[in-house]
C-alpha positions, 0 to 999 in steps of 0.5 A: 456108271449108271445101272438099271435092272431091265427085268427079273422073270421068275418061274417055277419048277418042280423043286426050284424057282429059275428067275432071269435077269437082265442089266443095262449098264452105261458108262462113257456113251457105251451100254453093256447088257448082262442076261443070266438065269439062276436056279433057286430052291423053293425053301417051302419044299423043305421041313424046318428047320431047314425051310427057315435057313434057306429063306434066310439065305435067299433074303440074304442074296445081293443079286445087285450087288454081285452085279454091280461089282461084275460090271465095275470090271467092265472096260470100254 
C-alpha cells in the first residue's frame, strides 16, 4: 500500500494550533482518502516547565505513523 500526505494546513488560534491533514492511499488499483483536523496547544502559552513538556510531546507525535496503522485496517 503506497501513502502519500496530500497536505497539512496549519492555523492558529487563540490558545491552540488546529492543522489539517489529508492522505491518499492506494492499494490494488483502489485509492482512499483520509481528511481530519486536530487541535494542538501552543506550548509558548505556557511557563516552563511546562511549555518544555508540551514540546516535548508534540515532537514526540507520529501523525504518520497513527495513519499508517489506521489505513492497514482498510479492506477493499
Amino acid at each position: 500500500m503506497s501513502r502519500t500526505q496530500i497536505f497539512a494546513l496549519l492555523v492558529a488560534a487563540a490558545g491552540s494550533m488546529y492543522v489539517q491533514y489529508a492522505y491518499a492511499f492506494e492499494k490494488n488499483g483502489e485509492t482512499a482518502i483520509f481528511t481530519f483536523s486536530l487541535r494542538f496547544p501552543q506550548c509558548g502559552n505556557y511557563d516552563e516547565p511546562k511549555r518544555s513538556e508540551c514540546e516535548g510531546e508534540r515532537e514526540a507525535f507520529d501523525i504518520d505513523g497513527i495513519v499508517e496503522r489506521m489505513a492497514a485496517t482498510l479492506s477493499f
